[in-house]
C-alpha positions as CSV (number, residue, x, y, z in Angstrom):
1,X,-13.2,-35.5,52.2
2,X,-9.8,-36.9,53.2
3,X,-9.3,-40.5,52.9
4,X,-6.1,-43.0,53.5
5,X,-5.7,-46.8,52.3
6,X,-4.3,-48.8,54.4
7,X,-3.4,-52.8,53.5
8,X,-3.7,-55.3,55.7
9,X,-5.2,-59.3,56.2
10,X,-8.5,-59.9,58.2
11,X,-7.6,-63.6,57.8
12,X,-7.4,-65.2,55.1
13,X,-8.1,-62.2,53.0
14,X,-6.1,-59.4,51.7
15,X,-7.9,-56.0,52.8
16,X,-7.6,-52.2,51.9
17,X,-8.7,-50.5,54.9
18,X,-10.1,-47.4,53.7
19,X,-9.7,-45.0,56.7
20,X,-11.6,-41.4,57.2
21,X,-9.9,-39.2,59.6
22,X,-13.4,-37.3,59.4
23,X,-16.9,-38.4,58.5
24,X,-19.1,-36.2,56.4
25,X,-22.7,-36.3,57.8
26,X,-25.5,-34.9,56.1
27,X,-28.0,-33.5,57.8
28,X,-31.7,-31.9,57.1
29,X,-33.4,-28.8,57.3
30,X,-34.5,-29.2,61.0
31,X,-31.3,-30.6,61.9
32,X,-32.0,-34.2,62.0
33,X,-29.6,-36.9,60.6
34,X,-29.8,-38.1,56.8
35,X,-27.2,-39.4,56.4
36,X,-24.5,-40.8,59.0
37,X,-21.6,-41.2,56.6
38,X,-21.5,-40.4,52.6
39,X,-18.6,-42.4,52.0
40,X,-20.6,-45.8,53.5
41,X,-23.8,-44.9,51.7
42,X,-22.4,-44.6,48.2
43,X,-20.1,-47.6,48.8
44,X,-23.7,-49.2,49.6
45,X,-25.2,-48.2,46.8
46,X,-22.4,-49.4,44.4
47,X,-22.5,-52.9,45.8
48,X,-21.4,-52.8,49.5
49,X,-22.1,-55.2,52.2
50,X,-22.6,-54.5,55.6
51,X,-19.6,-56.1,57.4
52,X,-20.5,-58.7,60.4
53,X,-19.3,-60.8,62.7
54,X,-17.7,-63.4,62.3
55,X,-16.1,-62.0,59.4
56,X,-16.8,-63.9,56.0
57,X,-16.2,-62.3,52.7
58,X,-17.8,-64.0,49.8
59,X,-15.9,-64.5,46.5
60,X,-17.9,-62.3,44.4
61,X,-16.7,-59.0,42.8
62,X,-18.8,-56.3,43.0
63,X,-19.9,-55.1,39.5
64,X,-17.9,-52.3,38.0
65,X,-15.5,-51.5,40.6
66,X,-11.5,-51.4,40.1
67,X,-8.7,-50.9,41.0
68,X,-4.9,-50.4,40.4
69,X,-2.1,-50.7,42.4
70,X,1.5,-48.6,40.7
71,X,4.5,-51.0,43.3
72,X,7.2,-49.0,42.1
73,X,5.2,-45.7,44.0
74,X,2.4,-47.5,46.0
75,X,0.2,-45.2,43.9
76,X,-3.4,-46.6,44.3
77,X,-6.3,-45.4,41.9
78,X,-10.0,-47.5,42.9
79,X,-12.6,-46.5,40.9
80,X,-16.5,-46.7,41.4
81,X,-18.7,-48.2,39.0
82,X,-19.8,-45.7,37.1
83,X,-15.9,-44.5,36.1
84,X,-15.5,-41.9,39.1
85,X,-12.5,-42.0,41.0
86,X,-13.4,-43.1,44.9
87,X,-9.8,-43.3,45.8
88,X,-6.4,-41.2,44.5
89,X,-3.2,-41.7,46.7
90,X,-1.1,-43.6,48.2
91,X,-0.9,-47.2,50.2
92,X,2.4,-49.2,51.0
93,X,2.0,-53.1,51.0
94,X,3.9,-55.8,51.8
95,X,5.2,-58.9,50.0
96,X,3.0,-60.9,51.4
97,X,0.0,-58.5,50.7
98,X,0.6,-58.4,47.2
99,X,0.9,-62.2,46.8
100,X,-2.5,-63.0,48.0
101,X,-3.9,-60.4,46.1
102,X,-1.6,-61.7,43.1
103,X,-3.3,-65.4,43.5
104,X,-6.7,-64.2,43.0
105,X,-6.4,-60.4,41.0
106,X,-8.7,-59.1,43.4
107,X,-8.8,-57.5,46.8
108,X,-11.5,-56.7,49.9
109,X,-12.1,-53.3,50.5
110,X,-13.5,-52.2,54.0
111,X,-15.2,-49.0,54.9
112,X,-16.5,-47.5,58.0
113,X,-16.9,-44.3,59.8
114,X,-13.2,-44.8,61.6
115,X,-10.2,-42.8,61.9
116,X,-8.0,-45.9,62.1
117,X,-7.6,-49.1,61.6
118,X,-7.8,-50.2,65.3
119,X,-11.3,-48.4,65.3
120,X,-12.7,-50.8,62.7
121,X,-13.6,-53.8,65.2
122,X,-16.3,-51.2,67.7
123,X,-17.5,-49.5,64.0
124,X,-18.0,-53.2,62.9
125,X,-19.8,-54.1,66.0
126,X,-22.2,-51.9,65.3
127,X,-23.3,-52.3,62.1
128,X,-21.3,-49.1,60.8
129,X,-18.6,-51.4,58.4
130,X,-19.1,-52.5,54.9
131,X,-16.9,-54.7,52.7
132,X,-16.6,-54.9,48.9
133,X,-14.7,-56.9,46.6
134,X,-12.9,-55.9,43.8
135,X,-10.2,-56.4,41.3
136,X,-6.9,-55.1,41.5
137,X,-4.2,-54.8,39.3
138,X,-0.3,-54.4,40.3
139,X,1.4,-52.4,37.8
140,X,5.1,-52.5,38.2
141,X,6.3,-49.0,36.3
């Protein structure tokens, strides 16, 4: 499954966008659906929340998660609870982004079944988006 980060604000927050250019469905012997996204489901089982409107993030971490940011290569490694990696690439920032997530040490992940990141707003209309919060470390080197 390919995945890109993207970061961004959905005001005030700092976000990672987590973007799927493809969904992996599973589906059951007779052909019914069991599962509409895998990526949505685990993050739902390791502590995501479905995403609503209007958006309001609380200010708890999720348990377990984290994450690190490398500046100098925009190298970003998030990892799920249990130590496995969710997340191994790459995601520019701005100044900005990295301040608010400096003032805090964490960061609001969003997932969804979208290819980008204008397709998050329909996917969170209907119930598809979840958000998780997590800490993130900036390394410089």
């Amino acid at each position: 499954m390919r995945m890109d980060a993207q970061a961004g604000h959905l005001e005030p927050d700092p976000v990672i966008f987590m973007v799927q250019p493809s969904t992996l469905s599973v589906f059951g012997r007779q052909g019914e659906l069991v599962v509409g996204d895998a990526v949505e489901k685990a993050v739902r089982e390791a502590g995501g929340q479905q995403l609503r409107f209007p958006v309001v993030f609380g200010p708890r971490r999720a348990r377990g998660w984290k994450a690190q940011l490398r500046l100098r290569t925009d190298d970003l490694l998030i990892h799920y609870p249990d130590g496995t990696v969710f997340y191994d690439g790459t995601m520019p920032t701005t100044a900005r982004w990295r301040s608010d997530v400096a003032a805090t040490g964490d960061v609001v992940m969003v997932t969804g079944p979208v290819a980008n990141v204008a397709s998050f707003e329909p996917a969170m209309a209907q119930g598809l988006t979840s958000w998780i919060r997590i800490p993130l470390a900036q390394k410089r080197q």
